[in-house]
N, C-alpha and C positions, 0 to 999 in steps of 0.2 A: 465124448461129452465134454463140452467147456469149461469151464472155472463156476462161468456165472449158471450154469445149468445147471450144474453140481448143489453151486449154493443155494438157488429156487427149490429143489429135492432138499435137501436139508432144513431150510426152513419150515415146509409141508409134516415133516416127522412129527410125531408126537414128543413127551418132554425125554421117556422111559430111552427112545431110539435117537435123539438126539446127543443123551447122555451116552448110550454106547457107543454112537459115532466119535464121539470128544473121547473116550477112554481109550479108544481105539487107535487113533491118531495120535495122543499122549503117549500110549505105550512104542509105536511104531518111534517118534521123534526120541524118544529114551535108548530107544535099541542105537539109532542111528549115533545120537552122542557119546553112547559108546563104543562105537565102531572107532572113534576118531582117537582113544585112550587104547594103546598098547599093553595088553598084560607085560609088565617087568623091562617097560622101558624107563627112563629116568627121566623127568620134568623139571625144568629150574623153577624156580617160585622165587623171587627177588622179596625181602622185608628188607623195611627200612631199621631194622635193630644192624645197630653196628653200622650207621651211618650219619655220620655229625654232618658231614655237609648238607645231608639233607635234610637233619631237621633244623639246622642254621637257616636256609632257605625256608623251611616252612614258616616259622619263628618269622623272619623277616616280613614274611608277605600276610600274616596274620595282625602284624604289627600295624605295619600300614593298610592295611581294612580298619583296622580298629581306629585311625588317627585320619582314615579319612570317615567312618561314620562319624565320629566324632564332630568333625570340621560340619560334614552336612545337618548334622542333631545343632549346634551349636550355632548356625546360619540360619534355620529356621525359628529361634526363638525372639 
């Protein structure tokens, strides 16, 4: 059966069996993302705490958003 066969059946369902199809597939896709997590392997996770260069860069580029709305707020009036 094809993708688009599949979805023709699925729209035909009533509301009760369309919901069990979507939980169904909800739960399947939840198994699968965790398949991808290792019980008791270690993950990096980078924050930006304890990082001044990056928020110097933030800070800059917030800066100039702001001084170019500015320029375009104050060229329209």
């Amino acid at each position: 059966m094809s993708v688009e066969e599949l979805l023709a059946e699925l729209r035909r369902l009533d509301r009760v069996d369309k919901l069990r199809a979507m939980q169904l597939l909800v739960m399947e896709l939840a198994s699968e993302e965790q398949a991808l997590l290792l019980p008791g392997a270690h993950y990096e996770v980078w924050s930006p705490y304890d990082a001044p260069a990056a928020a110097q860069t933030l800070t800059q580029m917030l800066e100039a958003d702001r001084a170019g709305t500015a320029d375009r707020t104050s060229g329209h009036a």
